[in-house]
C-alpha positions, 0 to 999 in steps of 0.5 A, spaced: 498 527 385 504 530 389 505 528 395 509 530 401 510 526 408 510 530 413 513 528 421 513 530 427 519 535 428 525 532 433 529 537 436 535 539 431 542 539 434 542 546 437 549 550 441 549 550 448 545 556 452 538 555 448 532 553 450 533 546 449 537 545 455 532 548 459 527 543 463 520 543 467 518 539 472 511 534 471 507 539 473 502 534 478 495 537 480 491 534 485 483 533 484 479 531 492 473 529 489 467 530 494 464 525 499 459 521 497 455 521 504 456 528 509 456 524 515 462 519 511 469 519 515 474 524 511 482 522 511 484 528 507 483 535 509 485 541 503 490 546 508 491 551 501 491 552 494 498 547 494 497 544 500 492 537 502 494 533 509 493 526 509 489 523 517 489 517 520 482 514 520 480 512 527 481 505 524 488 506 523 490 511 529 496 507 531 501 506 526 507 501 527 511 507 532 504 508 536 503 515 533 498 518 531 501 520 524 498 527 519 501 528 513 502 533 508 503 533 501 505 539 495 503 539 489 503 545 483 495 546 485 490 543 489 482 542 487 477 541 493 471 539 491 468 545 488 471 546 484 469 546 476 471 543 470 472 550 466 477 551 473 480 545 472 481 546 464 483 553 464 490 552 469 491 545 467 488 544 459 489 550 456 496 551 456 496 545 453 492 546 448 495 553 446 502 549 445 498 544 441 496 550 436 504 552 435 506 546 435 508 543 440 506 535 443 503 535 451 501 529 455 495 529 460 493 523 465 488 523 470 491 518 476 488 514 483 485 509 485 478 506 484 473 510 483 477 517 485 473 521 479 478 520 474 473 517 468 468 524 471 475 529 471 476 526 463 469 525 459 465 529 464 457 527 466 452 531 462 451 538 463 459 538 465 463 536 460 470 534 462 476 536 459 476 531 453 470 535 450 473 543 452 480 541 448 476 540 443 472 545 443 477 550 444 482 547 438 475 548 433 474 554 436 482 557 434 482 553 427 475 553 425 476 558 420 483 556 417 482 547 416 484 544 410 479 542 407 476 534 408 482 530 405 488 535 403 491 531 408 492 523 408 495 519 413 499 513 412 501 507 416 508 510 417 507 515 423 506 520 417 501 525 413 501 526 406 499 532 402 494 532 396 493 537 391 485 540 391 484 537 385 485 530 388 483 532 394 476 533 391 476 526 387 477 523 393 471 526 398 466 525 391 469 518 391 467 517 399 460 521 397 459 516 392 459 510 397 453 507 399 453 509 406 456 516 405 457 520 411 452 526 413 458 532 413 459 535 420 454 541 418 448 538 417 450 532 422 445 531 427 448 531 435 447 524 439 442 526 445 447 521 449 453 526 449 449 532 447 450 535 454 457 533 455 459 538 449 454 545 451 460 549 452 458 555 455 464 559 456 468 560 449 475 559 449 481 561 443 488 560 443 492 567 442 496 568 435 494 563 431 497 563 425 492 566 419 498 564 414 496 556 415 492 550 414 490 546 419 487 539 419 485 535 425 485 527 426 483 523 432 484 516 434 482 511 440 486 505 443 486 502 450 490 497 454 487 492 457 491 486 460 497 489 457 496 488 450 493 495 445 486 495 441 484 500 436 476 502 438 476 505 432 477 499 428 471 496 424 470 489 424 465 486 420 460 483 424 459 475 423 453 472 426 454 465 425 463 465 427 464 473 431 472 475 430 476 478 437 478 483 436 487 483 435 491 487 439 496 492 435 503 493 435 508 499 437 513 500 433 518 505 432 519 511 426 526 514 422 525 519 428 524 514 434 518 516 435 513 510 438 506 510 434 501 504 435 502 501 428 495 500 423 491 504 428 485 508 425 485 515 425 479 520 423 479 526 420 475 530 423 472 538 422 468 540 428 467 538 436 461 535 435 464 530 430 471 529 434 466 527 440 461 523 437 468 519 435 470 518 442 463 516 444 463 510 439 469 507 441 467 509 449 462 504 448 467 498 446 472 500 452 472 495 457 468 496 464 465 492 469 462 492 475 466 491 481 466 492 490 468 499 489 466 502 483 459 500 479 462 501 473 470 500 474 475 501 468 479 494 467 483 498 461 488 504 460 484 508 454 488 513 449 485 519 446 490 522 441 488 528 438 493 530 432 494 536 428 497 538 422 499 544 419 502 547 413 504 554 411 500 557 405 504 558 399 507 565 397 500 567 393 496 565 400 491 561 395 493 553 396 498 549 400 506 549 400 507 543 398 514 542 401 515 537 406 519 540 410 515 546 412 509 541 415 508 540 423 504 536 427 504 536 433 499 531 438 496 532 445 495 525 448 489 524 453 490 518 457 484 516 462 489 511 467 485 505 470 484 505 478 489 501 483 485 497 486 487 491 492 484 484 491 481 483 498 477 490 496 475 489 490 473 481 491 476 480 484 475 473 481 477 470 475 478 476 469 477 480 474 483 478 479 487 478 472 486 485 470 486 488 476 494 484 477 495 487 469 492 493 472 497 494 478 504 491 474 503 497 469 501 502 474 508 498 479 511 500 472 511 507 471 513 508 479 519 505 476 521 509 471 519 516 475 523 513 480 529 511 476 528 518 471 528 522 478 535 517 480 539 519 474 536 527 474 538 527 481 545 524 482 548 523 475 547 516 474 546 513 467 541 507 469 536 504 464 530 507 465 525 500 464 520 502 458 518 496 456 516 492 461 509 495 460 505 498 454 503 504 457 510 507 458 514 504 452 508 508 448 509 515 452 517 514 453 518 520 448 514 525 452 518 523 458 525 524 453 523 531 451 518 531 446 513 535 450 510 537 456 507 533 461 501 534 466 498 528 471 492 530 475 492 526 481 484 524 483 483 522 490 476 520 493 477 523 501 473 516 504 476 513 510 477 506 507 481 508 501 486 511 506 491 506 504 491 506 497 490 513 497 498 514 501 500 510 495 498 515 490 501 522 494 508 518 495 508 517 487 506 524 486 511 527 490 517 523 486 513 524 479 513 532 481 520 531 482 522 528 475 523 534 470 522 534 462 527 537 457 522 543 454 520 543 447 523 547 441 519 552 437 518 551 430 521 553 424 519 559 421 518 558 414 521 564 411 514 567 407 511 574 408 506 574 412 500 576 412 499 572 404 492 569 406 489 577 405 493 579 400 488 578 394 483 582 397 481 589 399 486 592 404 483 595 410 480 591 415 473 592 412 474 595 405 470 602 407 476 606 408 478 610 401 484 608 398 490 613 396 489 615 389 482 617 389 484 622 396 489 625 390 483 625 385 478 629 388 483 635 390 484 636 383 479 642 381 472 639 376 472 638 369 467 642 366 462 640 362 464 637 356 458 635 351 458 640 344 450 641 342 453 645 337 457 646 331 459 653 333 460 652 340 467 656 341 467 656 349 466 648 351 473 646 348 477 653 351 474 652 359 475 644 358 484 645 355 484 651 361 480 646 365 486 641 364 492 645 364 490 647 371 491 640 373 497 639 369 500 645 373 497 642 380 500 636 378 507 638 376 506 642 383 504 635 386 510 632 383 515 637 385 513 637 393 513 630 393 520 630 390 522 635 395 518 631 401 522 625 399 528 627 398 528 630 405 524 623 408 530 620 405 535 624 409 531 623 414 531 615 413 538 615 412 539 619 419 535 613 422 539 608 419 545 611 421 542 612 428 540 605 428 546 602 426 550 605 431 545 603 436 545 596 434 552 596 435 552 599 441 546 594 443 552 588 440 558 590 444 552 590 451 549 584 448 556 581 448 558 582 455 551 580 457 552 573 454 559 574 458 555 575 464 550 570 463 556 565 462 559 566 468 552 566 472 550 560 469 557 556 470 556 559 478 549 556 477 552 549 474 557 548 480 552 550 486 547 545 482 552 540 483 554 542 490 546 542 491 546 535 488 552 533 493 549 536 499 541 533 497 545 526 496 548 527 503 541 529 506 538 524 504 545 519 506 543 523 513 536 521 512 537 514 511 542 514 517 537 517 521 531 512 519 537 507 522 538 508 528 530 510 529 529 503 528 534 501 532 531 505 538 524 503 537 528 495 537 531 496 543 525 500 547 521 494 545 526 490 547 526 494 554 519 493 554 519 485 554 525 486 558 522 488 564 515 485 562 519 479 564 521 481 569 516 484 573 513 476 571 520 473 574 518 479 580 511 476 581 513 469 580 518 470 585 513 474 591 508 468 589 513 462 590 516 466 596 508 466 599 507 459 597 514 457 601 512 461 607 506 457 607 510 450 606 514 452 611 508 454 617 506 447 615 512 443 615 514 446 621 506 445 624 507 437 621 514 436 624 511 440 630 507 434 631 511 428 629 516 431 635 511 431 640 509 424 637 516 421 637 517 424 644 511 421 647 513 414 643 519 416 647 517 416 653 513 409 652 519 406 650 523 408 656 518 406 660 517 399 657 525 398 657 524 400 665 519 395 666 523 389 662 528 392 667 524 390 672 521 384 671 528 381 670 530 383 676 524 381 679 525 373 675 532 374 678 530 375 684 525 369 683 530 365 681 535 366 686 531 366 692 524 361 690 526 356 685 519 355 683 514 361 684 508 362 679 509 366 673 508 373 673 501 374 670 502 378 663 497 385 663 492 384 658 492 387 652 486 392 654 489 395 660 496 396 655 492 399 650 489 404 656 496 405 658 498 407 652 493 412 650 494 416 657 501 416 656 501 418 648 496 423 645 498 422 638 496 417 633 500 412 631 503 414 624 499 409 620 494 404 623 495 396 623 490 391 620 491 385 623 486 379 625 485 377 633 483 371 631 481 365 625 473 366 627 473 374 626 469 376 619 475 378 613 476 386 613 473 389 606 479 392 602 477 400 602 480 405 597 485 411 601 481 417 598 483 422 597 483 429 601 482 433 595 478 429 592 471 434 591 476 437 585 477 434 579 484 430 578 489 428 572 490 421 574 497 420 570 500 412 571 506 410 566 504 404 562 511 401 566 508 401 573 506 395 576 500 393 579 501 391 587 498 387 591 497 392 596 491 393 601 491 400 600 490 403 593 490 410 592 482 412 589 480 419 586 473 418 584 472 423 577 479 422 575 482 422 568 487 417 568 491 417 562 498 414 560 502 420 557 500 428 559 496 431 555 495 439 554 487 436 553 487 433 560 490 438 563 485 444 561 479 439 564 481 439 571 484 442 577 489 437 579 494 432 578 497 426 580 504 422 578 504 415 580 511 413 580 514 406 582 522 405 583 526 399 588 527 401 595 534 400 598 531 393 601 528 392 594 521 393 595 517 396 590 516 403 593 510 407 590 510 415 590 504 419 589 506 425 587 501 431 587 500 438 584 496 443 582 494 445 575 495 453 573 493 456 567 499 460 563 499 467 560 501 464 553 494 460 554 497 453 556 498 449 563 503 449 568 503 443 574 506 446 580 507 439 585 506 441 592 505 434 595 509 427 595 505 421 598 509 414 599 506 407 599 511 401 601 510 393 601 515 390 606 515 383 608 517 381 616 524 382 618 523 375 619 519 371 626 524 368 631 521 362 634 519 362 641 523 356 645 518 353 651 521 349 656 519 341 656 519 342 664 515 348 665 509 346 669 502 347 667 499 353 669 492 353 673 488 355 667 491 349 663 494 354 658 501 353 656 506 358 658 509 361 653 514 364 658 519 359 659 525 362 661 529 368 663 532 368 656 525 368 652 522 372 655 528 378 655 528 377 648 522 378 647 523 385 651 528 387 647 525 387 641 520 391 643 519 396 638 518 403 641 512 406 640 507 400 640 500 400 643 500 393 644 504 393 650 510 391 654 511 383 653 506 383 646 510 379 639 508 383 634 513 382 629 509 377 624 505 384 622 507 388 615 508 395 618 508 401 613 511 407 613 507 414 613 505 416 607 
């Protein structure tokens, strides 16, 4: 067996101003996928056939400035949702397909979120077929007549295809008809029912200028990514009931032409639509989905659908293959169905479920990286390491994105409300993608054979009906006369037939002297037209050459205006960044006016509140003191009329002494009439009532609890556990309090009011008790705020200290036998001297062993 290996073709080294350094932009399309209710919110509108705009749905009106954000997004051509999937395949696929057929490679992969109809854009649904079954389809339709047949090529495990001869070529499929479980050969294979309608295409579709003078062979193999890690679908595992085997991930490795391939990974050779479909479906059914919040049949995988094409050219006689290893190609077009980006609180993943989909996000995060730094390094120059293999997924494909084919994304998007947010995401992507640009493939060698060899052993003419050169000269020739001889003297038959025969001698010799002539004048006429020629191919050269001259000066502008566009999108984006800067720093200092004077328009109503509430303290301070004046004039008065009375009776005892030694004592006014007295002198009260016992044989007086004025709301009793317990009479009571030792928030949001109970050491050492008392205020932050508007002072004192009264031995009885206390004029003028002004006992009355208390 002769075997040759072939590769696929990298670009040779080529001089500057060939194709090769000419690159295409990722050519990105959008897909808006229909809604599933008609009445559902819709956040994406299609402007026009490149155009779609993205609303805010009602639930996020207000973004972080407060505005009502629209925004509008490009791409090379947007599909609302009428669109069809023959539409759809003839701008995106097709071209694609006609590359694959001259051999060049293409990538396609459907992008989005869960559920945006990128499974539907790729396979199809029945009566539908995505664009999977019409690439098929349409590689079936160019090639069908010019395969190879089944087993000419062999793949090998080194990225690489092997040739066999047709004699080993036919061992080879009798060996695998011999098999015990032969397969049914593609012509007589019946169709699944299951995918029946998914590859009915009504639409036929060819590529153009396919090459008749090649062979052509088709493989096909499966893999998905799941959790970071390569399956082949189409490997087949013996099935073990008693211990199953899972299945083992696959390795990518590199080739001698820095190729990246999944090694050890099945290819089928296939020879119509209806068997390469039947392949994918297979390994369809071992792909992991599963059943989430969003989609009923969600993606948890990346798949890859390769579908590679070999093609050799025939040999110089156009009956079997070249067997020239050089002169083979293959090239390959990759369909890859992306799993969904999904949130986690969306979906409500748990266990696998959440790890697949943080698998599923890590890839996706890695091709945005890698689009954004080959975008980077396009734009401004730089040279940084493009992340490759921090995922499988662009590790596999990174020689798409060096130059190795054309790649094509489609960007499915569902246009629900509620995907509003990953939907932004995924039109961010898609506007840096559309702005990284892949270096465009070189055509394929030509082989360097005649054309047209496939036909050349057979009749020539398109259908063989038209005459050929020689029997058109044949039949002007004059006909041959009868040539049977019935006798031995027949003298005429054989003079009509040498006449007969010198006639076409004679035409011949004429037919042969006018082709002499006409070829020789179609030979001066050739070699004027190749003079002619020549002298248009020179004057052609001498244009071409100052058209190259032309066209290297243009393009030498062309490179410094990029540059300088370069430098100028550099400084616009610098500009933009600025720009974004300083908009934070107005929106930072808007916000910070707004607090400003939020605060103070508080500070302002604080302000008026407190300026309210000193007014009325003021009105009632001034109504107290009001009071306590007119109080203190009339204790005044009192006062000024006891010290005129004591005046008058030791200037009456004066008289009395000097002019009758013994007279009879003065009565004393009794206790009633002082009372009565003081009443009509003083309307106002005395500032706190005195308790006091008249007699021994008078019944105690009960202990009362000072109430409270307050006391129908409900109060904070707050007393230090440091205060002491006084032996006073008057205790302060607040029925439904709640006493507590240390301030409490709890407490504070339960009442109304709040009350302090202080204790320090007056000046003369007493214990002095305060009452402090406020109001409780609810905040706007949500806490309490105690504002003290009144002060209580409870005070024990003891007695300045009793001066005892000196009677005199000698003083007489008086008539009613009760002892006199006053003895002589120096008592009774003490005793009027330390009257205290403003007493309601009267003139002459001791009160000085009574407790006094000050005002509360």
């Amino acid at each position: 067996m002769k075997s040759a290996r072939a590769k696929t073709p990298r670009k040779p080294t080529v001089k500057k101003g060939s194709q090769t350094n000419l690159k295409d932009p990722v050519g990105v399309y959008c897909r808006v996928r229909p809604l599933g209710f008609p009445d559902q919110e819709c956040c994406i509108e299609v402007i026009n056939n490149t155009t779609v705009q993205l609303h805010t749905p009602e639930g996020y009106r207000l973004n972080r400035n407060g505005d009502y954000k629209e925004t509008q997004y490009s791409f090379k051509q947007v599909f609302g949702t009428h669109t069809t999937q023959k539409e759809l395949f003839d701008v995106v696929a097709n071209p694609l397909v006609n590359d694959l057929i001259h051999g060049k490679n293409g990538l396609l992969f459907t992008y989005g979120v869960t559920g945006s109809g990128k499974t539907h854009t790729m396979t199809g649904s029945p009566g539908e077929g995505g664009l999977l079954p019409r690439c098929l389809d349409m590689i079936f339709n160019s090639i069908g007549s010019f395969q190879a047949k089944r087993y000419v090529f062999k793949s090998n495990d080194r990225n690489s295809m092997d040739i066999q001869c047709e004699v080993d070529a036919l061992l080879e499929r009798q060996k695998r008809e011999a098999m015990p479980n032969p397969k049914t050969s593609s012509s007589k294979r019946q169709v699944d029912p299951e995918f029946a309608d998914m590859i009915t295409v009504q639409e036929f579709c060819k590529a153009e200028e396919v090459d008749e003078d090649s062979v052509y062979g088709v493989f096909v193999s499966y893999i998905e990514i799941y959790n970071n890690y390569i399956y082949d679908l189409l490997e087949e595992v013996p099935f073990d009931p008693i211990k199953p085997k899972p299945p083992q991930s696959k390795l990518l490795r590199e080739d001698k032409n820095h190729n990246m391939y999944v090694a050890g990974c099945t290819e089928v050779e296939v020879k119509s639509t209806e068997e390469a479909f039947e392949v994918f479906w297979r390994g369809q059914k071992k792909r992991r989905i599963a059943n989430t919040h969003l989609n009923r049949e969600s993606s948890r995988s990346h798949s890859v659908f390769n579908i590679k094409l070999v093609q050799a050219p025939l040999d110089a006689d156009g009956d079997n293959v070249l067997q020239e290893k050089e002169q083979i190609t293959i090239s390959q077009l990759s369909l890859v169905d992306l799993a969904g980006s999904e949130r986690t609180n969306r979906t409500r993943a748990e266990g696998n479920r959440l790890r697949e989909a943080g698998n599923i996000n890590q890839s996706l995060m890695t091709l945005r990286t890698c689009m954004d730094v080959l975008r980077e390094n396009q734009m401004y120059g730089t040279n940084k390491m493009v992340p490759y293999r921090d995922s499988k997924l662009t590790h596999l494909f990174k020689n798409y994105f060096d130059g190795e084919g054309k790649v094509r994304m489609i960007v499915c998007v569902n246009p629900k409300a509620e995907d509003y947010e990953e939907n932004l995401q995924v039109m961010r992507f898609a506007e840096v993608t559309q702005e990284v640009e892949v270096a465009r493939p070189v055509d394929k060698a030509i082989c360097g054979l005649t054309p047209g060899r496939r036909y050349r052993n057979q009749p020539r003419g398109p259908v063989g009906n038209e005459p050929l050169v020689t029997d058109v000269v044949l039949q002007s020739f004059p006909p041959l006369p009868s040539c049977e001889i019935l006798d031995i003297n027949d003298e005429q038959t054989l003079p009509r037939l040498i006449e007969a025969l010198e006639k076409r001698h004679h035409l011949r010799q004429m037919m042969i002297d006018e082709f002499n002539k006409q070829s020789n004048a179609f030979k001066a006429l050739l070699q004027e037209f190749d003079n002619a020629v020549l002298s248009k191919e020179n004057h052609m050269q001498g244009k071409l050459n100052e058209k190259e001259k032309m066209i290297s000066g243009q393009k030498l502008e062309i490179e410094r205006l990029e540059k300088k566009n370069k430098t100028l999108e550099y400084k616009i984006e610098i500009l933009e960044k600025t720009t974004t800067i300083y908009e934070e720093d107005k929106r930072n200092l808007q916000q910070e006016l707004e607090t400003q004077n939020q605060k103070l328009q508080r500070q302002f109503s604080d302000k008026r509140r407190l300026e309210a509430r000193l007014q009325g303290m003021v009105t009632e301070t001034k109504i107290k003191w009001e009071k306590e004046c007119e109080r203190r004039v009339a204790a005044k008065q009192l006062e000024m009329q006891n010290k005129l009375w004591v005046k008058d009776e030791k200037l009456k005892q004066l008289k009395a002494i000097v002019t009758e030694p013994k007279t009879e004592k003065p009565e004393r006014p009794s206790r009633e009439r002082d009372r009565e007295k003081v009443t009509q002198r003083s309307a106002s009260p005395s500032p706190v009532p005195l308790l006091f016992q008249p007699d021994q044989n008078a019944p105690p007086i009960r202990l009362r609890h000072r109430r409270s004025r307050s006391a129908g709301d409900r109060w904070v009793d707050h007393k230090p556990a440091s205060n002491m317990q006084t032996e006073t009479v008057m205790q302060p009571h607040v029925p439904h309090a709640i006493t507590v030792s240390v301030a409490n928030e709890k407490a504070l949001a339960k009442c109304e009011k709040y009350m302090l109970t202080h204790q320090e050491l007056a000046s003369d050492g007493e214990i002095e008790t305060k009452l402090i008392k406020g109001d409780i205020y609810k905040t706007r932050g949500g806490g309490q705020s105690v504002q003290f508007t009144d002060i209580e002072t409870l005070k024990q004192e003891s007695p300045n200290g009793s001066r005892k009264r000196r009677s005199s031995t000698v003083a007489p009885a008086q008539p009613d036998g009760a002892e006199s206390e006053w003895t002589d004029v120096e008592t009774r003028c003490s005793v009027a001297v330390e009257m205290r002004a403003g007493s309601q006992l009267g003139p002459g009355y001791q009160h000085h062993a009574q407790p006094k208390r000050k005002k509360p």
